[in-house]
KOLTORLUM-328257 format. One record per residue (C-alpha): x, y, z. Coordinates in Angstrom, 3 decimals, padded with zeros to 6 digits. Example, Ala and Ser with C-alpha at 12.3 -4.5 7.8 and 13.67 -1.06 7.14 Angstrom:
<pts>
<u->012.300	v->-004.500	w->007.800> .
<u->013.670	v->-001.060	w->007.140> .
</pts>
This chain:
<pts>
<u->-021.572	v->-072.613	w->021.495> .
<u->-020.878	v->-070.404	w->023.560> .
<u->-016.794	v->-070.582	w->025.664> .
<u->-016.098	v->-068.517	w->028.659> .
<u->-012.186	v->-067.745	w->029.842> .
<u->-010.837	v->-066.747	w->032.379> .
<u->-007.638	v->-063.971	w->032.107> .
<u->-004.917	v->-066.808	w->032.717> .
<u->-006.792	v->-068.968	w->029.835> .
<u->-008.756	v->-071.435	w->031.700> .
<u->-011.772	v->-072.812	w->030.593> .
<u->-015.073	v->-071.353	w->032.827> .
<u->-017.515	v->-073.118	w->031.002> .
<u->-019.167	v->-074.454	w->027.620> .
<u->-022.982	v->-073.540	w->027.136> .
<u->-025.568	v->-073.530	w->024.195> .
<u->-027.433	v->-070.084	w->023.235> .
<u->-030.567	v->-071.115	w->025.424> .
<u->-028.490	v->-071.466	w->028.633> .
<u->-026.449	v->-068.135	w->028.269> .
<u->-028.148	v->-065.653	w->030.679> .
<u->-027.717	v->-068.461	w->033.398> .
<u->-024.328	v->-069.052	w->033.145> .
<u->-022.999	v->-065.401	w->032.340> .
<u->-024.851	v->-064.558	w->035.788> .
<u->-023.523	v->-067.373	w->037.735> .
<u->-019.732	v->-067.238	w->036.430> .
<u->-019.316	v->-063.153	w->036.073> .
<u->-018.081	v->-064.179	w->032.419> .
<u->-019.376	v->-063.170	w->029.180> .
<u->-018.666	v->-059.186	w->029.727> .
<u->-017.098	v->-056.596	w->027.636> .
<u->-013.493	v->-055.886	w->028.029> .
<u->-014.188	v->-052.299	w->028.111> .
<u->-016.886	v->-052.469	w->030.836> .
<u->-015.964	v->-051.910	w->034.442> .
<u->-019.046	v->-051.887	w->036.282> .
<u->-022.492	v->-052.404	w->035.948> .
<u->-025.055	v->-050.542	w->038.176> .
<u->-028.630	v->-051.128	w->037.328> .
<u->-028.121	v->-053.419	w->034.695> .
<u->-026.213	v->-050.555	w->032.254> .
<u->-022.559	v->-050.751	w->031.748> .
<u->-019.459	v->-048.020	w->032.881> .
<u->-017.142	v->-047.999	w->030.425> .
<u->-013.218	v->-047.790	w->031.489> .
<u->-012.977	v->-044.665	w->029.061> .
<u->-015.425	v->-043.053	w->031.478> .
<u->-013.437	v->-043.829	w->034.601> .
<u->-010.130	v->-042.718	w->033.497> .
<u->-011.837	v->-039.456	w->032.454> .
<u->-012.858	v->-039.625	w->035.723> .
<u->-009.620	v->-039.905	w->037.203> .
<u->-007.663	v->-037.895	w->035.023> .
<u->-010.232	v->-034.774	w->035.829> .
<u->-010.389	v->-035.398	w->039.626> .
<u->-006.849	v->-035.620	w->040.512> .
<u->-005.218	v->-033.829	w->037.801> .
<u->-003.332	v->-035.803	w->036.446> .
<u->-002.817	v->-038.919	w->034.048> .
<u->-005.252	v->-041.901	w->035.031> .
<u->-002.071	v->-043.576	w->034.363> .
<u->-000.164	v->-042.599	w->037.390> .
<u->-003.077	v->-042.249	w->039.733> .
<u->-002.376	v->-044.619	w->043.076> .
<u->-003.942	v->-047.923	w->043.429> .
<u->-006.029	v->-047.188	w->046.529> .
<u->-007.067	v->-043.175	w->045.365> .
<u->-008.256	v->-045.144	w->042.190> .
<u->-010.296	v->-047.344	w->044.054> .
<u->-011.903	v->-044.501	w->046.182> .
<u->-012.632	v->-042.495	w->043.082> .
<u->-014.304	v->-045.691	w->041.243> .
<u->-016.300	v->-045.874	w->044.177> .
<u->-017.479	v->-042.281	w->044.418> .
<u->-017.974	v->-042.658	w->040.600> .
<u->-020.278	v->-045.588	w->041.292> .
<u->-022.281	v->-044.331	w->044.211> .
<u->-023.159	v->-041.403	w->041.843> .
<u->-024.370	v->-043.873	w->039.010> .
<u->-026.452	v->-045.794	w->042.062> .
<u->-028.389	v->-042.178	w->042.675> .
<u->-028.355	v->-041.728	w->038.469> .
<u->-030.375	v->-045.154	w->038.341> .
<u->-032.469	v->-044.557	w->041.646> .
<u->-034.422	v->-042.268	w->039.807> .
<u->-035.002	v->-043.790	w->036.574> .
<u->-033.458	v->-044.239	w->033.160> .
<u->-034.957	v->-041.262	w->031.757> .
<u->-032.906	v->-039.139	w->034.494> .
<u->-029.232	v->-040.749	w->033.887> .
<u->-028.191	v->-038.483	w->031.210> .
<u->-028.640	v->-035.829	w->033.456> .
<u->-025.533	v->-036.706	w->035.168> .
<u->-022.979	v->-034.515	w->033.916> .
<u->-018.844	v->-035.877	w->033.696> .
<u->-016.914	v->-032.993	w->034.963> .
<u->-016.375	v->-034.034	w->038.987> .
<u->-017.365	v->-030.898	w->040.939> .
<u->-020.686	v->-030.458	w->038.559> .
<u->-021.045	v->-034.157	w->039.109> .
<u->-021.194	v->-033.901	w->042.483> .
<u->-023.836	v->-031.212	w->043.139> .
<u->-025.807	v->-032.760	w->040.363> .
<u->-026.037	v->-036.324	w->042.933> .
<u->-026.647	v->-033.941	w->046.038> .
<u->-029.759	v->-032.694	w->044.549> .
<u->-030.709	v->-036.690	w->043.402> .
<u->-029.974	v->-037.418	w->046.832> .
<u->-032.512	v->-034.980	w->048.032> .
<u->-035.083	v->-036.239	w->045.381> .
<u->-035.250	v->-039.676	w->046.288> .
<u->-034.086	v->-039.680	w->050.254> .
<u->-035.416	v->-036.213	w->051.031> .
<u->-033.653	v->-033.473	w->052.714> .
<u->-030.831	v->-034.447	w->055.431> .
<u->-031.925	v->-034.152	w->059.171> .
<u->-031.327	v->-030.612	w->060.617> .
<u->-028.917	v->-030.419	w->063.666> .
<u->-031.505	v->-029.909	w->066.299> .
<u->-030.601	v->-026.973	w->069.414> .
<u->-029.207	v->-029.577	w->071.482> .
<u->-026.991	v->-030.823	w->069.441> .
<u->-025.502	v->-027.382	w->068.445> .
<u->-025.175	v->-026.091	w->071.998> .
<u->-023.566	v->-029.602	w->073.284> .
<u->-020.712	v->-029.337	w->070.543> .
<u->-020.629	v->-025.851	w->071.414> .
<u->-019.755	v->-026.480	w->074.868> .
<u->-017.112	v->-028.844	w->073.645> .
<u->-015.255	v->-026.775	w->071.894> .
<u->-015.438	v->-023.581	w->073.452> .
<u->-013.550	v->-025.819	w->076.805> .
<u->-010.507	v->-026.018	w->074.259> .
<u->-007.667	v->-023.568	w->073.412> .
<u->-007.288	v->-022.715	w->069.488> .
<u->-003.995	v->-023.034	w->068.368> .
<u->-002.343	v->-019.593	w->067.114> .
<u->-003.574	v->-018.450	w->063.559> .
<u->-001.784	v->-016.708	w->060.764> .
<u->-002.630	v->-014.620	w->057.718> .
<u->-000.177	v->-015.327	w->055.531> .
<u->001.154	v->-014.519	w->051.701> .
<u->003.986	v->-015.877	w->049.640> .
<u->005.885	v->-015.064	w->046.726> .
<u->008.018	v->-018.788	w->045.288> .
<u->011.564	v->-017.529	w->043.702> .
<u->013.133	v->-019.795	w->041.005> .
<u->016.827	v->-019.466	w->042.530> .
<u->018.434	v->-018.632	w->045.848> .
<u->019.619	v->-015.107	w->044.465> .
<u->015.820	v->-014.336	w->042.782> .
<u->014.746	v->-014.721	w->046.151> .
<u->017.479	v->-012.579	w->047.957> .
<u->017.139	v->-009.889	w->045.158> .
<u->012.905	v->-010.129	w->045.787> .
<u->013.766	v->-009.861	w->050.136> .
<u->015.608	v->-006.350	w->049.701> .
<u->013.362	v->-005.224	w->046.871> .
<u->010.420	v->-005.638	w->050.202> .
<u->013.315	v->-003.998	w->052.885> .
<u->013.354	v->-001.230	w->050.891> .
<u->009.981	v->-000.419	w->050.796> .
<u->008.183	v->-002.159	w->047.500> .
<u->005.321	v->-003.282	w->047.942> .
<u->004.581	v->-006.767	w->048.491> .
<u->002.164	v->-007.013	w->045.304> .
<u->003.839	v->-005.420	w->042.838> .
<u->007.525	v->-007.327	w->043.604> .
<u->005.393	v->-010.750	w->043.947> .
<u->004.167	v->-010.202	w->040.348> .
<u->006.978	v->-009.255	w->038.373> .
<u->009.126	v->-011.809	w->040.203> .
<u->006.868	v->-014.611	w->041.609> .
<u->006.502	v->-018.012	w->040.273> .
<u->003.469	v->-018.714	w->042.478> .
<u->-000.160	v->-019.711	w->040.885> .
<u->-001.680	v->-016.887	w->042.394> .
<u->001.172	v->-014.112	w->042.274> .
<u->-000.647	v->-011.785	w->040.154> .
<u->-003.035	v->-011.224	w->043.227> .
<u->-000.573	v->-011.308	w->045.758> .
<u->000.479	v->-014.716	w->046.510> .
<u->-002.301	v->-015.141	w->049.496> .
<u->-002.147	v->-018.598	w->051.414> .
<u->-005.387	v->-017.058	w->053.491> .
<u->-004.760	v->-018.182	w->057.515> .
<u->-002.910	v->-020.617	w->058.742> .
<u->-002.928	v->-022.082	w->061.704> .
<u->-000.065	v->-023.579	w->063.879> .
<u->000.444	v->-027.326	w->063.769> .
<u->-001.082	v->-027.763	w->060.217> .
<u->001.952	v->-027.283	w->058.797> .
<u->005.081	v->-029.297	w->057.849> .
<u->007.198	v->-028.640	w->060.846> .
<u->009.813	v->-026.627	w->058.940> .
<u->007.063	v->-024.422	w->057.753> .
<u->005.256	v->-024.465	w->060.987> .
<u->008.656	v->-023.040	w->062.932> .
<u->009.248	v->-020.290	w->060.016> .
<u->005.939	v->-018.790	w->059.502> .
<u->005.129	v->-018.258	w->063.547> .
<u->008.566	v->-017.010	w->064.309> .
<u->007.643	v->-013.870	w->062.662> .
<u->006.244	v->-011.038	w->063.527> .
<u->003.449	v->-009.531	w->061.776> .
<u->004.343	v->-007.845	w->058.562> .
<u->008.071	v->-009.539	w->058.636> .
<u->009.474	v->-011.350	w->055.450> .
<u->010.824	v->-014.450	w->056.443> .
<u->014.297	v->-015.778	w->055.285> .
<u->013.935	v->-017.769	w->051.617> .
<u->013.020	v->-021.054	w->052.529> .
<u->013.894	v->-023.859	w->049.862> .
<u->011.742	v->-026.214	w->048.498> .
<u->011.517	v->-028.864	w->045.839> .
<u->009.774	v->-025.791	w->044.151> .
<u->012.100	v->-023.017	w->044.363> .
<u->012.522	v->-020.609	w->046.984> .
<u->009.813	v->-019.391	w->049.273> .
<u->009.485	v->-015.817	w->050.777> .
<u->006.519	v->-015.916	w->053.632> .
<u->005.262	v->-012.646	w->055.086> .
<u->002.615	v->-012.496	w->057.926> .
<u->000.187	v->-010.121	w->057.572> .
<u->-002.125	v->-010.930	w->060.992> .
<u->-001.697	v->-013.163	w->063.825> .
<u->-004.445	v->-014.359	w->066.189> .
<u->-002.730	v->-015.605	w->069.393> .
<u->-003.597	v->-018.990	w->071.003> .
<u->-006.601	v->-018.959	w->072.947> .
<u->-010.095	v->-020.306	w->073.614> .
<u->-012.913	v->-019.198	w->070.852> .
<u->-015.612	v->-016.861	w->071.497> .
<u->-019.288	v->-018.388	w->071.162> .
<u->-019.917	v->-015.596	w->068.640> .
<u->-017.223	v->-016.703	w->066.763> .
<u->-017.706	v->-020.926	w->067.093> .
<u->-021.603	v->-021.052	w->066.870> .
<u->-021.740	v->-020.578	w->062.786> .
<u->-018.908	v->-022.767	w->062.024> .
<u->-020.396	v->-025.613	w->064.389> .
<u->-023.880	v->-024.882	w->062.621> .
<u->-022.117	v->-025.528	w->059.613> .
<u->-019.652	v->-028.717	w->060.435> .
<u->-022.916	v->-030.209	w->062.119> .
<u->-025.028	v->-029.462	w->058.489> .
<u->-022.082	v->-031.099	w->056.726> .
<u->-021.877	v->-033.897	w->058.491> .
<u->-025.780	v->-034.911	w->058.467> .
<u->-025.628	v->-033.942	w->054.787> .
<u->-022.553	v->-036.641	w->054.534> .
<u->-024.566	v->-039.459	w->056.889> .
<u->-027.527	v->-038.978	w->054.881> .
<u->-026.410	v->-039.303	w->051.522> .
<u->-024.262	v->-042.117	w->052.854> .
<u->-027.097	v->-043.829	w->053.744> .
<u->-029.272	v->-043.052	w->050.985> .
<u->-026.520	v->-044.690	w->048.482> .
<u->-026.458	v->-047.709	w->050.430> .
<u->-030.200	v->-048.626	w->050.529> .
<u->-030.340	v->-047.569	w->046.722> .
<u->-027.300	v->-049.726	w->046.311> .
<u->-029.227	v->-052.626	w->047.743> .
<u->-032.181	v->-052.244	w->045.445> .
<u->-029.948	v->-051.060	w->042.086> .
<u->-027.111	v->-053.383	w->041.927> .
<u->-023.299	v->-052.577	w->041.810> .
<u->-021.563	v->-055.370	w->040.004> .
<u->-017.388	v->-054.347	w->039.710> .
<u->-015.891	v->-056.612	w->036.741> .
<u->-012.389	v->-056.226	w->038.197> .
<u->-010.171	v->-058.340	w->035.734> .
<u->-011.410	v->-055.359	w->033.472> .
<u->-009.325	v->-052.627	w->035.760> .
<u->-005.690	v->-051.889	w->035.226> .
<u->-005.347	v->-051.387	w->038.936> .
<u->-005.607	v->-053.951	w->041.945> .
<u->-009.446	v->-052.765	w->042.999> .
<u->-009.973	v->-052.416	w->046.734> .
<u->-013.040	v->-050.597	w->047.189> .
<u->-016.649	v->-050.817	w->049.001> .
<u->-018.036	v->-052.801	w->045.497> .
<u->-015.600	v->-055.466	w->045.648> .
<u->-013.939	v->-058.272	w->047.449> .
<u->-012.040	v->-057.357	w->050.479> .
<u->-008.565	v->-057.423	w->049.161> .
<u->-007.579	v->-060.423	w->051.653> .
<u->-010.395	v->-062.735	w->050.382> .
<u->-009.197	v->-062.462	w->047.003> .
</pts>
């Protein structure tokens, strides 16, 4: 005999061997506590997905949110769906690691949907003609060197006054990732910051050292190296980065679609009373049916 239960204990149903397939497929019962999903008929283990999660954000799977969990097990799974759109033989070639992963299912996308539309003449010169109509916020290049104390920082801002360079003071006192090269932040521009940040970094002039500027972090020295004033874009300067945004985005429709109609044909079951988190993602139940 063959007993099915539910999480809370009750009873699902009571079946002989010869009516087993039938009532695992009806009830959703009858699967492996480590399995999370199925997608073709072959199972994703939970040990998989908080790899997953552990190597995209970071940090522990543990402390990942409910709802950047749920995104992630469905980016996981819409890379499975291409893995099984081209055959069992192909679905080791998937690798684990989520950047590798990634380009892997961009080039499964192409094999089985074909290449993404190209952005035809029209479309470029139309967005074109959009944008160029708008001012561009002011820009920044900026650098930073992150202090441990309120005095580091002071000592590091009159170490720069008195004529130090900016790269050899940000690595023998910097705290920042990237202080060995010089603490770059690249350009910034106005209104992407937090306001705080926003009002310090384009009060200064180019080449100043701003005041230290505390953080959860430490102690923050900014210093712009080149400004680009507010003002409408050059078509020299906006027709490659429209080219490209207008690439992306086709690239992103077309592999959206591609996953769906492979989805369709595949199969995406999510066994959610195997997840640690509440599951709200495109595989599942809507969240206020459940």
């Amino acid at each position: 005999m063959l007993r099915c239960v539910r999480m809370d204990g009750t009873r699902l149903a009571t079946a002989t061997a010869t009516t087993t397939v039938m009532i695992l497929a009806t009830l959703g019962c009858g699967v492996d506590e480590g399995v999370v999903a199925t997608v073709g008929g072959r199972p994703v283990e939970v040990a998989d997905i908080q790899a997953y999660l552990t190597a995209a954000t970071g940090i522990s799977w543990q402390a990942v949110d409910e709802r950047v969990a749920s995104r992630l097990l469905d980016q996981f799974l819409d890379q499975e769906v291409m893995a099984a759109s081209v055959g069992p033989t192909r679905w080791r070639e998937i690798p684990r690691e989520p950047a590798a992963r990634s380009f892997q299912v961009r080039a499964l996308v192409a094999e089985v949907c074909g290449p993404p539309p190209t952005p035809s003449p029209d479309e470029i010169e139309r967005q074109l003609e959009q944008r160029l109509s708008s001012v561009r916020p002011a820009r920044a290049r900026v650098r930073q060197m992150l202090l441990p104390t309120a005095a580091d920082a002071a000592t590091a801002r009159a170490r720069l006054a008195a004529g130090e360079p900016f790269l050899e003071v940000s690595r023998q006192m910097s705290r920042a990732a990237n202080a060995a090269v010089g603490g770059e932040l690249g350009v910034l521009t106005r209104g992407t910051l937090p306001e705080e940040l926003d009002e310090v970094v384009f009060s200064l002039a180019e080449g100043e050292v701003s005041a230290p500027v505390q953080s959860p972090a430490g102690y923050h020295l900014f210093q712009v190296q080149g400004i680009v004033p507010e003002g409408p874009e050059t078509r020299r300067e906006l027709e490659p980065a429209v080219r490209r945004e207008l690439v992306d985005e086709s690239a992103r429709v077309h592999a959206r679609r591609c996953i769906d109609e492979n989805t369709a044909r595949v199969g995406v079951k999510v066994h959610a009373g195997n997840l640690w988190f509440r599951y709200e993602g495109r595989y599942g139940t809507p969240a206020s049916a459940r």
